[in-house]
Every structure is written in structure tokens, then in C-alpha cells.
C-alpha positions in Angstrom: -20.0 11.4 -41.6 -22.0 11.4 -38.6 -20.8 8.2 -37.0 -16.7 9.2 -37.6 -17.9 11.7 -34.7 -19.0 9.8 -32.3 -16.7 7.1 -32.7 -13.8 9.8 -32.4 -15.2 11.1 -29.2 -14.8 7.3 -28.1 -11.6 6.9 -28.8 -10.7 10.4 -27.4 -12.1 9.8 -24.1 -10.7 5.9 -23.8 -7.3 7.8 -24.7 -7.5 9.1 -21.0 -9.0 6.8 -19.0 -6.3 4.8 -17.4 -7.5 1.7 -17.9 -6.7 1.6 -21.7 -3.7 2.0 -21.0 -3.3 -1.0 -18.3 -5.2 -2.9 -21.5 -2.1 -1.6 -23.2 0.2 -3.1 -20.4 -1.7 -6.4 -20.3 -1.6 -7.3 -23.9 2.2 -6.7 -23.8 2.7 -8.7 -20.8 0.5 -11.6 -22.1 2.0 -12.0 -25.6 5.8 -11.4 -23.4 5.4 -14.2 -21.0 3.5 -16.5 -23.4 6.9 -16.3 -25.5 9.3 -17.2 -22.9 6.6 -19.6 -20.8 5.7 -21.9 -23.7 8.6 -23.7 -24.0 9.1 -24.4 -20.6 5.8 -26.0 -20.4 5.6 -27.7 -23.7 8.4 -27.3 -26.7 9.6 -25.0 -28.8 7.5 -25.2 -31.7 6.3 -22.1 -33.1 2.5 -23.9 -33.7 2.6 -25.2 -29.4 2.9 -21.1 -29.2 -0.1 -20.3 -31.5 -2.0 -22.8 -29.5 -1.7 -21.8 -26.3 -1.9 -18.1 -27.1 -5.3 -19.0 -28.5 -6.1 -20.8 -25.3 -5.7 -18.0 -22.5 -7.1 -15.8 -25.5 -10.0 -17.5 -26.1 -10.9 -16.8 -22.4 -9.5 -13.3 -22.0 -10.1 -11.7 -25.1 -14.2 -11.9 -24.7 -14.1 -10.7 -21.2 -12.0 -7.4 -22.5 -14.7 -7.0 -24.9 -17.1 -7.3 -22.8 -16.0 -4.8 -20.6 -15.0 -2.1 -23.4 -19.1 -2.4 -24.8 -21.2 -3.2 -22.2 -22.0 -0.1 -20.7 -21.4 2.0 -24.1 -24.5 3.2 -24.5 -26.6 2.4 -21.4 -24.4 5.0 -19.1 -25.3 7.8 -21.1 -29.1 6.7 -21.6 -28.9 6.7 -17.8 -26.8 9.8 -17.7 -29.2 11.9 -19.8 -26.4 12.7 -22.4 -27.9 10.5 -24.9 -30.3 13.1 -24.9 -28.1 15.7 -25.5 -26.0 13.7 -28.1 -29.3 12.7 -30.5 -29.7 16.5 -30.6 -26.6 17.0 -32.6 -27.3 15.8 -35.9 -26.1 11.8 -35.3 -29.4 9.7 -35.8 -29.4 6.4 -33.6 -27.7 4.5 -36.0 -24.4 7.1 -35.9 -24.6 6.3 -31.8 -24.1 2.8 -32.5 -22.0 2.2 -35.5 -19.9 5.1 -34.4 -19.9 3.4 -30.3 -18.9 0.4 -32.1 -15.6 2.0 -34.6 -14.8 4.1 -31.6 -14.0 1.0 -29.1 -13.1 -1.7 -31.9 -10.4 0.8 -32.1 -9.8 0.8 -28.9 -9.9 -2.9 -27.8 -7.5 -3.4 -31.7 -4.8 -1.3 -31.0 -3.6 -2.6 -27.6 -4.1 -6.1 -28.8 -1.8 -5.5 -32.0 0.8 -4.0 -30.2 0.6 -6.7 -27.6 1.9 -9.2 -30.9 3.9 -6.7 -32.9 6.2 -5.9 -29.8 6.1 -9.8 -29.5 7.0 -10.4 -32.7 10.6 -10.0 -32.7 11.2 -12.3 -30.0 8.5 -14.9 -31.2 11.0 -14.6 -34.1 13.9 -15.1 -32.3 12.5 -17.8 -29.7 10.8 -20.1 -32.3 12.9 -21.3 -35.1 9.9 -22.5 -37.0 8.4 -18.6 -37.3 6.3 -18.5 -39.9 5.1 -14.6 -40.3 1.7 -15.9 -42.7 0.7 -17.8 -39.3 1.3 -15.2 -36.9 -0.6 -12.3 -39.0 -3.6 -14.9 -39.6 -3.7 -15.5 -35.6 -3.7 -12.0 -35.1 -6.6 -11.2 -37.4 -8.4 -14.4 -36.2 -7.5 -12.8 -32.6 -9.2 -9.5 -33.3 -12.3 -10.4 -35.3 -12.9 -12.8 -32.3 -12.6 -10.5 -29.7 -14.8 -7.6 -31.6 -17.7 -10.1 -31.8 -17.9 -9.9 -28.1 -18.0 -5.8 -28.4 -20.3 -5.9 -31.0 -22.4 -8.3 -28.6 -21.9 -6.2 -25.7 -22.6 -3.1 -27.4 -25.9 -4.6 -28.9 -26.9 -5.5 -25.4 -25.7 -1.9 -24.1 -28.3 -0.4 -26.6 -31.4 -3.1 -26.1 -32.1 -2.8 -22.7 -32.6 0.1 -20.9 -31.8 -0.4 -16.8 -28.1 -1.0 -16.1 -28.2 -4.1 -14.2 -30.4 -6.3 -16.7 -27.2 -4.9 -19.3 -24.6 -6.2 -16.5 -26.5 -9.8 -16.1 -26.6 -9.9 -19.7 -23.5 -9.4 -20.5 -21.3 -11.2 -18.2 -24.1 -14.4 -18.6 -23.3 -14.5 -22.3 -19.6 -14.5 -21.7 -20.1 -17.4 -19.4 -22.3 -18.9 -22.1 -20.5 -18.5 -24.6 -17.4 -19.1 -23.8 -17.4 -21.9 -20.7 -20.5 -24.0 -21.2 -22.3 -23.4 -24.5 -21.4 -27.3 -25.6 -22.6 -28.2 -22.2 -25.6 -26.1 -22.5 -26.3 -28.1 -25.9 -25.4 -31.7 -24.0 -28.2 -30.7 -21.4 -31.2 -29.5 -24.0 -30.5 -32.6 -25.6 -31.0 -35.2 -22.4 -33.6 -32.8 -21.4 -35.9 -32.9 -24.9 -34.8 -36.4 -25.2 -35.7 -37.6 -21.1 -32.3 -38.3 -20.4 -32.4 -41.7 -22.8 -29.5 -44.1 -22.6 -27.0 -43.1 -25.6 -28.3 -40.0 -26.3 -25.3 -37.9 -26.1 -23.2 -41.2 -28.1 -25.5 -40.8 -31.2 -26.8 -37.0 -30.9 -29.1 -35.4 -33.5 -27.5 -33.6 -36.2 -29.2 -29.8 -35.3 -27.5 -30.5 -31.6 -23.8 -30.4 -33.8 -24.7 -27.8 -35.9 -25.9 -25.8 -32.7 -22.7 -26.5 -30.8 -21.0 -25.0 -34.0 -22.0 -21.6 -33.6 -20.2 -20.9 -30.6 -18.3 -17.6 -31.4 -15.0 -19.5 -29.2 -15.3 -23.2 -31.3 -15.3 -21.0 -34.4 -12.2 -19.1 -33.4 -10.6 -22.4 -32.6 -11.2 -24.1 -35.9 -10.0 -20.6 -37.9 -7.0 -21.3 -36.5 -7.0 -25.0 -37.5 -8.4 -25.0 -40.7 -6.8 -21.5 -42.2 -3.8 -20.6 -39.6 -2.4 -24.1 -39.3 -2.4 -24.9 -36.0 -2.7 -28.7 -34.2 -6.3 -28.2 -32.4 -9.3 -30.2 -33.4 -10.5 -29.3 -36.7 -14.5 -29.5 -37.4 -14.3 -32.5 -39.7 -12.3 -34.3 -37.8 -14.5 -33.7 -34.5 -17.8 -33.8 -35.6 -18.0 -35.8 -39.4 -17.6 -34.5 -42.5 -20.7 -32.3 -43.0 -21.4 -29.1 -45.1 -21.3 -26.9 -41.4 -18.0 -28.6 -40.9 -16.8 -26.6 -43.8 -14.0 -23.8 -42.6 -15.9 -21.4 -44.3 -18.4 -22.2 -42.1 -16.5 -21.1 -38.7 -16.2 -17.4 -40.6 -19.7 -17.4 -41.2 -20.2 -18.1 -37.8 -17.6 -15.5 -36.5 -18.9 -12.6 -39.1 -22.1 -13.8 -37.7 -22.0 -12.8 -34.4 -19.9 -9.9 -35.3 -23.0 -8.2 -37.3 -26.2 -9.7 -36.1 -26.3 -8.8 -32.3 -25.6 -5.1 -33.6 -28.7 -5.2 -35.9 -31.0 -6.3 -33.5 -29.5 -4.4 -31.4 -29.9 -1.5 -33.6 -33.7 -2.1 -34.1 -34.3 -2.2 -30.3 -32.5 0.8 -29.6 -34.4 2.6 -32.8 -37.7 1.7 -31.8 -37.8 2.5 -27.7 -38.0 5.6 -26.1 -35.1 7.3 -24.4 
């Protein structure tokens, strides 16, 4: 198919730019140290590990993402090759899904080596090991830090000037990923005039809201499926049917596939 092309010539050409290969490095070094610094900072419990991996990847993760997508398609809009590449026989929709494959694969592999080198000594480190836990953080991992491609891709292929891409981007990682709750606390005083109490009783849509942060969903996979100690959904926010762990895949798978849609029909319906 049309798409396995382009996203073949992706991976090809990430193959030999260097800094896949310091991603490579970075994830090994990460998963490495997390092994031998967790217990020195907190015990030696195979779930303390989980939980701080997820912490310093909740942060990193996106920003590699981010990175890997942004500029996928807007360089060579820029460039003129997207020109030359629509003349093959790839329709726009082969550009993106194939962009997309191409650099999943890319940002995937380096993370899964990362944890299967670390595995062993996660193994060895943590007498409570539990291989079910580690594979379900590492899937968890990876569909978390795609959504961020997927979003940076989308934005890569809806606008058409390089620095409105940039802004976007890097303003929805910081969003996203540092202040959507606070972004959701402040709408509320705001609509509300800054009433006494407001953020002590908030309106239901404000919770749901604060639920569909791509990072808050990774965090409650983790509790609610993978087992770890962080807050989970019911116990934060109430028992409620957007509570549900299902929910916090919905939200994941969410922004995994919408942005590229929209993103999609920008791209489809704009001139080159």
C-alpha cells in the first residue's frame, strides 16, 4: 500500500539522523538510572519504580513526541517536496497515515529497548517483579507518548507557516501536560467571577474536562489496570460514569485518533 511507502522512507531517513540514535541512548539511560536511583530515594518496591518511571515519563515522553511530529509534514510543504511526493501515486491521506507509522516506529523502538534492556535488572533489583505490570506500563508508555505524535503530526499538516506549527506545538505540550487542571481551575473562577467556594464545590463538566487530559489518563491506566499506588479517578473525583477506567482509554485512544482526523481534513482541503 501506498502509506507502507512513505512511512518506510520515514523510518529510513530517522535510521540516519543521529538524533535517533541519542533517543536510543536516552531511553536506555533513563530506564538504567531509574533502576538503581529509585531505591535510594524511596524503597525497593517494584510498584515505587513504576511510579516514578511514570512520573519523569509523563513529562519526557510528550516532549519526544513532540519533537519526532511536529515538523513532519510542514518542512517538506515548505521544502516543495510535498509537491514532488503527491505526484507519486500516495494521495494525502498515504502522507499522513504513512508520516504517522513511519515515526510511531521510530519514537516505539527506542522506548522498548530503553525497558527490555532494563528488564533484567528491574528483575534482579526489585524482588516484587511482576512481568504483567511491567509489559502493561510499557504499552501504557507508548500509546501515551504516540498521542503526542499523532497531535504533533496533526498540527504539522493543519497549518501551513512553520512558526504557527512551532507555537502550536510546544503550547499544547505545556497545556497539556503542566497546567491543563489549572487551565480548568481558572475558566471556572473566571465564568463563575471568582465566587467564594467555587473551586471547593466545582461543576461536574469542569471534572469531566479535567479528565481528558491525555497525562491524567496515563496516570489512572496505570492505577486502575497496571496496579500502581497513584490516585485513581474514583477515588479523586467521586464515583462517576467518566471515573470509569475505561474511561481514561477512551480518553488516551481519543487523542491518539482525533487530532489526526482533523488534521487530515485540513491538510485534504488547503492548497499546497
Amino acid at each position: 500500500m501506498s502509506w507502507q511507502a512513505v512511512a518506510r522512507k520515514d523510518v529510513r531517513d530517522s535510521a540516519r539522523a543521529k538524533g535517533v540514535w541519542l533517543l536510543t541512548g536516552l531511553f536506555l539511560l533513563l530506564f538504567l538510572g531509574l533502576t538503581y536511583v529509585v531505591p535510594q530515594i524511596a524503597d525497593d518496591e517494584f510498584v515505587t519504580f513504576l511510579e516514578v518511571s511514570a512520573a519523569v515519563v509523563a513529562v519526557l515522553l510528550p516532549l519526544v513526541g513532540i519533537v519526532l511530529g511536529y515538523k513532519s509534514v510542514i518542512a517538506e510543504r515548505e521544502s516543495g517536496s510535498i509537491a514532488l511526493l503527491l505526484s507519486l501515486p500516495h494521495s494525502r491521506r498515504d502522507v499522513v497515515l504513512g508520516k504517522f507509522v513511519g515515526r510511531s516506529i521510530v519514537l516505539t523502538v527506542p522506548t522498548v529497548m530503553g525497558l527490555v534492556v532494563a528488564a533484567p535488572l528491574v528483575a534482579t533489583r526489585y524482588a516484587s517483579f511482576a512481568p504483567v505490570q511491567y509489559l502493561g506500563f510499557a504499552i501504557a508508555t507508548i500509546v501515551y507518548g504516540l498521542t503526542f505524535l499523532a497531535l504533533a503530526i496533526a498540527l504539522s499538516t493543519a497549518t501551513t507557516e512553520s512558526r504557527r506549527v512551532t507555537t502550536a506545538a510546544f503550547g499544547a505540550y505545556i497545556g497539556l501536560v503542566m497546567f491543563w487542571s489549572g487551565i480548568v481551575d481558572l475558566l471556572v473562577l473566571v465564568l463563575f467571577r471568582f465566587q467564594p467556594g467555587t473551586l471547593g464545590n466545582p461543576p461536574g463538566w469542569s471534572t469531566f474536562v479535567k479528565l481528558l487530559d491525555p497525562r491524567l489518563a496515563y496516570s489512572y491506566v496505570l492505577s486502575d489496570l497496571v496496579g500502581t499506588n497513584l490516585d485513581a479517578p474514583v477515588a479523586a473525583f467521586g464515583n462517576q460514569w467518566y471515573t470509569e477506567p475505561a474511561m481514561a482509554i477512551v480518553v488516551l485512544l481519543a487523542w491518539l485518533v482525533v487530532p489526526l482526523v482533523l488534521g487530515y481534513w485540513r491538510f485534504d482541503s488547503t492548497d499546497l
